[in-house]
Biopython code that builds the backbone (N, CA, C, O; Angstrom):
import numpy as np
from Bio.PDB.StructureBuilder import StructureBuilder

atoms = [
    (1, "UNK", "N", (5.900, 16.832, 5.593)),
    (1, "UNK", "CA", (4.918, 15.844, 5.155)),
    (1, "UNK", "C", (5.542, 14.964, 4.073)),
    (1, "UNK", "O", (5.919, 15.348, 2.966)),
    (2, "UNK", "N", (5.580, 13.998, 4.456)),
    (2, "UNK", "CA", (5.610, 12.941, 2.829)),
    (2, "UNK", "C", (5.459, 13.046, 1.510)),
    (2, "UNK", "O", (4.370, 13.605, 1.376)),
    (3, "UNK", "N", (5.941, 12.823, 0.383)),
    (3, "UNK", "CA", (5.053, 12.944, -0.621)),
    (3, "UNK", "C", (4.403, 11.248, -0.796)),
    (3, "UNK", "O", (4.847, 10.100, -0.806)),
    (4, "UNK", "N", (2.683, 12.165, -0.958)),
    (4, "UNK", "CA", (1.615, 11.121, -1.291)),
    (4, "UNK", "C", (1.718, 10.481, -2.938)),
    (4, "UNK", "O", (2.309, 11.154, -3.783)),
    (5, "UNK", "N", (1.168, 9.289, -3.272)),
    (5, "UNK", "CA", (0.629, 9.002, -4.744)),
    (5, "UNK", "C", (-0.461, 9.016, -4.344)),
    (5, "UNK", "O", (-0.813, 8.475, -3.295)),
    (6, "UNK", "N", (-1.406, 9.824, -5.341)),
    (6, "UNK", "CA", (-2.901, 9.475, -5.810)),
    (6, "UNK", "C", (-3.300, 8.292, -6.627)),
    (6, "UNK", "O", (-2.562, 7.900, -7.530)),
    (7, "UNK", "N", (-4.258, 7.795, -6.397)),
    (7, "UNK", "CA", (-4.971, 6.882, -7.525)),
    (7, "UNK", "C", (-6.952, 7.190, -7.755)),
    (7, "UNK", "O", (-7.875, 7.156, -6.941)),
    (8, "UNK", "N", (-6.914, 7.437, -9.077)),
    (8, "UNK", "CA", (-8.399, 8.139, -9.436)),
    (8, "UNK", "C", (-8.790, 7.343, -10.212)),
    (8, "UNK", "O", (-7.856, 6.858, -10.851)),
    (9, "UNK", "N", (-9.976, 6.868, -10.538)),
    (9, "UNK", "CA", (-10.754, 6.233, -11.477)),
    (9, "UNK", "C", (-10.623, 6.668, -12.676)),
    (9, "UNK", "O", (-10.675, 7.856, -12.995)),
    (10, "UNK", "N", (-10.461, 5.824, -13.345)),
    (10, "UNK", "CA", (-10.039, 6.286, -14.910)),
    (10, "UNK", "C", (-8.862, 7.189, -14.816)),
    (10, "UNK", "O", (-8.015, 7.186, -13.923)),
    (11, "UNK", "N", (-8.936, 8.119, -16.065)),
    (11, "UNK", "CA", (-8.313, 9.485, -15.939)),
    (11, "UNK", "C", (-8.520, 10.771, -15.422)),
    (11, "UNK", "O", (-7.792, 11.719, -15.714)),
    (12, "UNK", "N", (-9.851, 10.872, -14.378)),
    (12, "UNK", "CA", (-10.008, 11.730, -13.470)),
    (12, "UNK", "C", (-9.240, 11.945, -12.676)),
    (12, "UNK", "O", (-8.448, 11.109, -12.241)),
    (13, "UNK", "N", (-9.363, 13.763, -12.130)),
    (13, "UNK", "CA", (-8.559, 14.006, -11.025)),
    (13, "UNK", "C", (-9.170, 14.853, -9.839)),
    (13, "UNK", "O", (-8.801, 15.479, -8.845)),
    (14, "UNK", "N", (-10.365, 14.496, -10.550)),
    (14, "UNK", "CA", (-11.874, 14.883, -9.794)),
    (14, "UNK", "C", (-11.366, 14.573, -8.321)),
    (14, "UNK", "O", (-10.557, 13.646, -8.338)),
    (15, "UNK", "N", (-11.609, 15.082, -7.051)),
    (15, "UNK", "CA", (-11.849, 14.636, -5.503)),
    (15, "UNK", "C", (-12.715, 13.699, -5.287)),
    (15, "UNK", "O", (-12.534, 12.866, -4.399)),
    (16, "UNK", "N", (-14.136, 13.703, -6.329)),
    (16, "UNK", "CA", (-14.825, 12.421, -6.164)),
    (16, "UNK", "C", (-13.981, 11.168, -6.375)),
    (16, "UNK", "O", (-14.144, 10.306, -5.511)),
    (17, "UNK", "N", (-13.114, 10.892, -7.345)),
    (17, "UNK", "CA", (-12.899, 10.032, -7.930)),
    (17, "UNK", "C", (-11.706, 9.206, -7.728)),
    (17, "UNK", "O", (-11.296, 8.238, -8.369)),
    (18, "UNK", "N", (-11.082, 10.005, -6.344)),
    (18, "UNK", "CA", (-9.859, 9.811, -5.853)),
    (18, "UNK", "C", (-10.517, 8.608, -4.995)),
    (18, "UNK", "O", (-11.588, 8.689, -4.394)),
    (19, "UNK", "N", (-9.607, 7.394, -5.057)),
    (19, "UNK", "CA", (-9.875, 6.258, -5.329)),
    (19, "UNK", "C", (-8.975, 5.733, -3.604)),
    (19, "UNK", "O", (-9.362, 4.911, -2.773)),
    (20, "UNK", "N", (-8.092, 6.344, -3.603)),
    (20, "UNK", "CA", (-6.814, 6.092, -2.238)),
    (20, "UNK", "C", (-5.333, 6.877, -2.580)),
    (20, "UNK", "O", (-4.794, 7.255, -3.620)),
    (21, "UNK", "N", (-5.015, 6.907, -1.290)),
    (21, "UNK", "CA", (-3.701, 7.869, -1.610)),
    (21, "UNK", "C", (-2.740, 6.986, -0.783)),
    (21, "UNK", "O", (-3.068, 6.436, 0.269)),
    (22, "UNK", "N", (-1.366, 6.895, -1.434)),
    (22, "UNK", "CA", (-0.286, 6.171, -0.178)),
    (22, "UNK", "C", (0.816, 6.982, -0.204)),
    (22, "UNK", "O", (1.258, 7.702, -1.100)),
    (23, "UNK", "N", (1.252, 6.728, 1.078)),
    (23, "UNK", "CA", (2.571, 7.387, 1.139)),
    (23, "UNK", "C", (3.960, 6.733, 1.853)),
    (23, "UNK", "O", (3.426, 5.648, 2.084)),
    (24, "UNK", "N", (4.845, 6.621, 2.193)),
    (24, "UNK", "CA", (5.917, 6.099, 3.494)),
    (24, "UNK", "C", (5.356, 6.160, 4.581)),
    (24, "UNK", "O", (5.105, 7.171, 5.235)),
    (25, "UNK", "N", (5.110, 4.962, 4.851)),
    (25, "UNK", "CA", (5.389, 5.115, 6.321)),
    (25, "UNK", "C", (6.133, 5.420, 7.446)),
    (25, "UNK", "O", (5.860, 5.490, 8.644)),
    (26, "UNK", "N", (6.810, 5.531, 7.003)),
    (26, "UNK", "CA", (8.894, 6.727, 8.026)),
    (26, "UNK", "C", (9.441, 6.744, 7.009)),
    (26, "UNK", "O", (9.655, 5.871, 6.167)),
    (27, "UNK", "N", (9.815, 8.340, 7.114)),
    (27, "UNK", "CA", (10.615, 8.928, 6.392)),
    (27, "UNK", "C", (12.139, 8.332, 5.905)),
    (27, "UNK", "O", (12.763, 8.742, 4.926)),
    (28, "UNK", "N", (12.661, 7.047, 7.026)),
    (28, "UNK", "CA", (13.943, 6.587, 6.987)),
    (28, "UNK", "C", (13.389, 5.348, 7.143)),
    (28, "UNK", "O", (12.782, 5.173, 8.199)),
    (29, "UNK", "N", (13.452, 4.243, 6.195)),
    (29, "UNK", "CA", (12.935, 2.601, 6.574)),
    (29, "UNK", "C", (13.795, 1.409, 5.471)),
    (29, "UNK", "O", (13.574, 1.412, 4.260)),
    (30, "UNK", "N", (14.350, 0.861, 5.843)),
    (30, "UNK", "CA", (15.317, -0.237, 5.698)),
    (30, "UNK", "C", (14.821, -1.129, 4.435)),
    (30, "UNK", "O", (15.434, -1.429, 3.410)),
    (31, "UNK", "N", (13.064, -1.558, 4.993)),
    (31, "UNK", "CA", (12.337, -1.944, 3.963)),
    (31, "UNK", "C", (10.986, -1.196, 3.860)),
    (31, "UNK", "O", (10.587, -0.395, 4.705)),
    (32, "UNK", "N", (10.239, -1.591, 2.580)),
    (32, "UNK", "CA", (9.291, -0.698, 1.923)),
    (32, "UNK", "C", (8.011, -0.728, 3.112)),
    (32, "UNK", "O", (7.543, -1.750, 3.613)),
    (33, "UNK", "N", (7.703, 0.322, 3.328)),
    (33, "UNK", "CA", (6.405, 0.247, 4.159)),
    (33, "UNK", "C", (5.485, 1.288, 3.519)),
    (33, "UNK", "O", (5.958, 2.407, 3.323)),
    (34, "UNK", "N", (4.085, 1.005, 3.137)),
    (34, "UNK", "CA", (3.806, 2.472, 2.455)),
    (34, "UNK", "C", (2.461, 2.254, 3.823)),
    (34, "UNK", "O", (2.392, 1.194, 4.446)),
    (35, "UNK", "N", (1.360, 3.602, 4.139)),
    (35, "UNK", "CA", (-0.092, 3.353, 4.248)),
    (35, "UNK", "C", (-0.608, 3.869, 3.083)),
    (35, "UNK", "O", (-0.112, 4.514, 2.159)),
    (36, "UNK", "N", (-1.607, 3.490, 3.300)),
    (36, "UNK", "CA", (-2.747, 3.598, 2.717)),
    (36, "UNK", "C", (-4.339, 3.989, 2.634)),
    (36, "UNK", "O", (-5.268, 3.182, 2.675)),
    (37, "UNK", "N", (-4.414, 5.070, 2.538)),
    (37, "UNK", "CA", (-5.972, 6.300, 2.799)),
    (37, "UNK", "C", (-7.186, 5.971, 1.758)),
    (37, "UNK", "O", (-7.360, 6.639, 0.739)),
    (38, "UNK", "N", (-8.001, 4.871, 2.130)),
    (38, "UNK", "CA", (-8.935, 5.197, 0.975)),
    (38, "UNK", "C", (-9.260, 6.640, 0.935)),
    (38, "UNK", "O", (-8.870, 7.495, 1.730)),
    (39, "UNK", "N", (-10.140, 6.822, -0.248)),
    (39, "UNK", "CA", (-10.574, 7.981, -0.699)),
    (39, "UNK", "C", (-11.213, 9.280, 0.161)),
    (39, "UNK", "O", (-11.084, 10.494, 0.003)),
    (40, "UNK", "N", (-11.851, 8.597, 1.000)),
    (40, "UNK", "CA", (-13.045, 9.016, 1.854)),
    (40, "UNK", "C", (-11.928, 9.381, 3.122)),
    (40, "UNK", "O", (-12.186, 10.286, 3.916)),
    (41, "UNK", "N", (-11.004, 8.793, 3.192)),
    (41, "UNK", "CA", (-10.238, 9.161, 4.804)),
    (41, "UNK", "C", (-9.145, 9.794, 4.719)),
    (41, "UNK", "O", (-8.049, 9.535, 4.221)),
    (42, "UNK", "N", (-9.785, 11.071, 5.530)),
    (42, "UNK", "CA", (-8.600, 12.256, 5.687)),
    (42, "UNK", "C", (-7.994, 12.172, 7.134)),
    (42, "UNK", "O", (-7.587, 13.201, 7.674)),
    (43, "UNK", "N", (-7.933, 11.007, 7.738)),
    (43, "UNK", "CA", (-7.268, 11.036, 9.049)),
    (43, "UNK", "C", (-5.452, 10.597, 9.126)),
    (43, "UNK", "O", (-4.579, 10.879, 8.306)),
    (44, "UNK", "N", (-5.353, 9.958, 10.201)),
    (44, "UNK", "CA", (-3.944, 9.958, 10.410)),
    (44, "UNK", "C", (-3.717, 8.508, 10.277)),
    (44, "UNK", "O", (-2.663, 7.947, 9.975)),
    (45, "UNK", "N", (-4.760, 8.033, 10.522)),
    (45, "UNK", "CA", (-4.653, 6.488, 10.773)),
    (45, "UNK", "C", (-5.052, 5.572, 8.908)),
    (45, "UNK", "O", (-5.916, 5.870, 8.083)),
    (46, "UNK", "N", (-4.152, 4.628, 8.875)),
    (46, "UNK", "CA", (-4.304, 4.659, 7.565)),
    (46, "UNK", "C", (-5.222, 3.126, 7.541)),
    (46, "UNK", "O", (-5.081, 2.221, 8.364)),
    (47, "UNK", "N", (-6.104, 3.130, 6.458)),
    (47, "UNK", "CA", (-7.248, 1.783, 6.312)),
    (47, "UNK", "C", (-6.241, 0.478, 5.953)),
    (47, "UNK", "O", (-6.571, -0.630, 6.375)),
    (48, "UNK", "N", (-5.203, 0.608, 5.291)),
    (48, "UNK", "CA", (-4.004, -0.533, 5.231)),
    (48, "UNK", "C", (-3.211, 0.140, 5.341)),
    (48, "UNK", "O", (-3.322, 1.364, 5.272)),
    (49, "UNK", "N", (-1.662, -0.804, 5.645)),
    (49, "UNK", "CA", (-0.710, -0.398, 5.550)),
    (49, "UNK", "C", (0.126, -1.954, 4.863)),
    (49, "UNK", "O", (-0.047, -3.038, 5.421)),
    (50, "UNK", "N", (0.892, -1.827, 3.773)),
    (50, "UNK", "CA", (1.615, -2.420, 2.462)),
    (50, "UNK", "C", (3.332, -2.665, 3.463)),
    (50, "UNK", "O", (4.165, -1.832, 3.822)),
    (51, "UNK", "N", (3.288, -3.808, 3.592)),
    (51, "UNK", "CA", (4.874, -3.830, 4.194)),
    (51, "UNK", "C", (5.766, -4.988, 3.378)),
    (51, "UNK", "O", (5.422, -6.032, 2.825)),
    (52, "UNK", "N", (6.876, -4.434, 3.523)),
    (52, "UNK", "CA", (7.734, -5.637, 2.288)),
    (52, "UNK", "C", (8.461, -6.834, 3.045)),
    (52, "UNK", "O", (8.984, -6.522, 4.115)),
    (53, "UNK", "N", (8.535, -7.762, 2.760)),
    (53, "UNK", "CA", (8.540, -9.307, 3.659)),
    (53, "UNK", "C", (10.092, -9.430, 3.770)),
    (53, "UNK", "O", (10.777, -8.525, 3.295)),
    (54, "UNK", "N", (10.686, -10.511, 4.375)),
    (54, "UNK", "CA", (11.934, -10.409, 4.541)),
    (54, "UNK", "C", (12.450, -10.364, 3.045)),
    (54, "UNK", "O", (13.503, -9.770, 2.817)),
    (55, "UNK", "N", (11.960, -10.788, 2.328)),
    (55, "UNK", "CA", (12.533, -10.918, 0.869)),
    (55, "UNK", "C", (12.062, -9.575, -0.017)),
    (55, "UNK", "O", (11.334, -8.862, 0.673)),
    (56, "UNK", "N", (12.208, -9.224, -0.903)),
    (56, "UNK", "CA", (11.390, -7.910, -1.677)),
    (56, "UNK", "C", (10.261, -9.223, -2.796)),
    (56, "UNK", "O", (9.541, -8.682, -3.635)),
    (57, "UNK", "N", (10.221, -10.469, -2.725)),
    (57, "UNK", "CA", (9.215, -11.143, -3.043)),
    (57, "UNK", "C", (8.502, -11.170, -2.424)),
    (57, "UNK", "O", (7.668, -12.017, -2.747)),
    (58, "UNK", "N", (8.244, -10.581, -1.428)),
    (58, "UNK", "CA", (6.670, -10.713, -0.557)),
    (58, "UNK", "C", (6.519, -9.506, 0.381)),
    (58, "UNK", "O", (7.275, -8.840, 1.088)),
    (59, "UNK", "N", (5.328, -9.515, 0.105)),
    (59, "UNK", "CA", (4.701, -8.639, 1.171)),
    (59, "UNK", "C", (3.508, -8.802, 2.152)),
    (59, "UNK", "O", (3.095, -9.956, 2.046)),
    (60, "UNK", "N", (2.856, -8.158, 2.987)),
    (60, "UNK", "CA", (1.722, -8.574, 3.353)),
    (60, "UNK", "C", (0.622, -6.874, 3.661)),
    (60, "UNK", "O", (0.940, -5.709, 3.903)),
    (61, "UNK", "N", (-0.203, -7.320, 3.548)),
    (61, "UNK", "CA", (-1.464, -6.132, 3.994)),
    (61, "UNK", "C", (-1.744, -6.337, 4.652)),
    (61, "UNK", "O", (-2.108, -7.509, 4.753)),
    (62, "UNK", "N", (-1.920, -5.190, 6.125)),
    (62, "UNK", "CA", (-2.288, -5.044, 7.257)),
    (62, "UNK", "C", (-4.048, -4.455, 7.507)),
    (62, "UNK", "O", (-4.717, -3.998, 6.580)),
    (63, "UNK", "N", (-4.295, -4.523, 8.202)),
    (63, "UNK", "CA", (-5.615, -3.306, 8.511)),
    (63, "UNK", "C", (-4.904, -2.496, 9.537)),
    (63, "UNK", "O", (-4.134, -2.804, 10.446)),
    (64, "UNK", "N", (-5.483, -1.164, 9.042)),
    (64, "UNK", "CA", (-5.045, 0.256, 9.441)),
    (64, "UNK", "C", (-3.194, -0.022, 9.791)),
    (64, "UNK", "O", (-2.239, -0.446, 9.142)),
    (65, "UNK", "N", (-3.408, 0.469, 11.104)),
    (65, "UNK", "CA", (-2.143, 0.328, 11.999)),
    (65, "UNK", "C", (-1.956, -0.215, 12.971)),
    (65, "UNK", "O", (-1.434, 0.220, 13.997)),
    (66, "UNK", "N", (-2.625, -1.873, 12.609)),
    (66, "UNK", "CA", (-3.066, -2.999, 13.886)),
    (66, "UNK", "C", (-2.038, -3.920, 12.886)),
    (66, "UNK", "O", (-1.753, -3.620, 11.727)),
    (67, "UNK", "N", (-1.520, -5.204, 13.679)),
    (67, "UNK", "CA", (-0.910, -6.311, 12.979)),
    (67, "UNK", "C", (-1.653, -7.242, 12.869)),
    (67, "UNK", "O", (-1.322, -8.394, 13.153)),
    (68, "UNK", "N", (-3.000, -6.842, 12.355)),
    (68, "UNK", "CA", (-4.008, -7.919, 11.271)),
    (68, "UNK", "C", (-3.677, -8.250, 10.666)),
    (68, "UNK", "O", (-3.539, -7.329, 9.861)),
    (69, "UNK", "N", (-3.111, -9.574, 10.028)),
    (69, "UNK", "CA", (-2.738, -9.379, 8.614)),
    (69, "UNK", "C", (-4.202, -9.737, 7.781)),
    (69, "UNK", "O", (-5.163, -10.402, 8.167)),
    (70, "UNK", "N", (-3.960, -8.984, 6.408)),
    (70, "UNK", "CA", (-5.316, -9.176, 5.371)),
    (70, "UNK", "C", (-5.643, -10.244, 4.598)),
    (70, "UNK", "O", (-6.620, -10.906, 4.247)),
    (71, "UNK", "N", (-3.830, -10.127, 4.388)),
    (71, "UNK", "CA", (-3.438, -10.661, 2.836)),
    (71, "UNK", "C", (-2.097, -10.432, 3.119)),
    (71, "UNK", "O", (-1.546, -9.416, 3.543)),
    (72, "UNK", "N", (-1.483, -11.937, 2.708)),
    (72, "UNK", "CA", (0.475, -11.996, 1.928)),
    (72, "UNK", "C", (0.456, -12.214, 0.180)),
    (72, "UNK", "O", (-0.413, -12.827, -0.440)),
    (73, "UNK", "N", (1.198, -11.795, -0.179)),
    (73, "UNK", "CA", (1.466, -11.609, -1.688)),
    (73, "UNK", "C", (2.872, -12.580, -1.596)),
    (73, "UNK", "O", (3.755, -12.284, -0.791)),
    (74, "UNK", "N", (2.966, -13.480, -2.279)),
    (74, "UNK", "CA", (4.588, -13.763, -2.744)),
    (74, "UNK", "C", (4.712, -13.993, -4.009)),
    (74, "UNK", "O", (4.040, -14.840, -4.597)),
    (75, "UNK", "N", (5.414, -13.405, -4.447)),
    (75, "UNK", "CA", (6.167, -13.649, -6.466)),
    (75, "UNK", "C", (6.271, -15.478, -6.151)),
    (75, "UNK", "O", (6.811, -16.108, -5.241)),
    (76, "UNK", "N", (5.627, -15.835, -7.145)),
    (76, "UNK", "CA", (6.628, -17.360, -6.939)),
    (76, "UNK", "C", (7.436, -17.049, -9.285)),
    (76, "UNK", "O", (7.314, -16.220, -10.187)),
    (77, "UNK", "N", (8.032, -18.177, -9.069)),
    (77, "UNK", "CA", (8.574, -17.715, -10.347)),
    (77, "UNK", "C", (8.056, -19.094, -11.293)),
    (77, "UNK", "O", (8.210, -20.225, -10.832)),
    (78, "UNK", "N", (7.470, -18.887, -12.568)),
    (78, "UNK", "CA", (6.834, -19.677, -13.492)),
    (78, "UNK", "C", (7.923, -20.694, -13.979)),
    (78, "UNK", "O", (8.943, -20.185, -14.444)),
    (79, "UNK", "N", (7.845, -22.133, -13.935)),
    (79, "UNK", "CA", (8.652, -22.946, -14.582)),
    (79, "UNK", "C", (8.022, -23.318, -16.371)),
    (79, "UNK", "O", (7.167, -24.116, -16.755)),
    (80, "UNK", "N", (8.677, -22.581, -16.942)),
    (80, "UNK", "CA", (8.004, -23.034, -18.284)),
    (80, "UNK", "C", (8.270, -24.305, -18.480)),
    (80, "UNK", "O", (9.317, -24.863, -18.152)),
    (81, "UNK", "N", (6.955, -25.006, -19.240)),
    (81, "UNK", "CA", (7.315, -26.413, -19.804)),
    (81, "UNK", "C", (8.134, -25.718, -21.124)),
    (81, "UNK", "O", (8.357, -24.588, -21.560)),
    (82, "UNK", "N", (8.487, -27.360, -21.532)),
    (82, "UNK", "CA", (9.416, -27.395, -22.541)),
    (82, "UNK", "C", (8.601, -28.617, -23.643)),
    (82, "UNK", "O", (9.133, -28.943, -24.705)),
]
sb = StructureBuilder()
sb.init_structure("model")
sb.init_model(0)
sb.init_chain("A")
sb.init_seg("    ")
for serial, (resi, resn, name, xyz) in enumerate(atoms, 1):
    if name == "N":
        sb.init_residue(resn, " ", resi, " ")
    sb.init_atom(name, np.array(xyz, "f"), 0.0, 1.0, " ", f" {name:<3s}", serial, name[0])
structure = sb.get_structure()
């Protein structure tokens, strides 16, 4: 099995309060893929899955283990004025 991260509300570690758990998606992967279990789901199939874009500046969110996309994330980088 994988190792999972937890995430809990506040500083609980209550089972209520467990918030989502992620883990790898393959044990061997080139780039970052995690899923993602809300709280409530103890199945196999994960409610998102987090994948890293051709660049490690972007990513996008899937639903479950369909190629929905949700949401893309990209870093852009801040030009400070002067």
């Amino acid at each position: 099995m994988h190792r999972r991260w937890e995430a809990f509300r506040g500083e609980s570690k209550e089972k209520n309060d467990l918030l989502f758990t992620a883990k790898k998606s393959k044990l061997f992967q080139s780039k970052t893929e995690l899923d993602v279990f809300l709280g409530n789901n103890e199945g196999e199939v994960p409610d998102f899955k987090v994948k890293e874009g051709y660049s490690e500046s972007s990513c996008s969110i899937l639903l479950g283990d369909s190629n929905t996309m949700l949401a893309q994330v990209i870093l852009t980088k801040l030009i400070s004025e002067k």
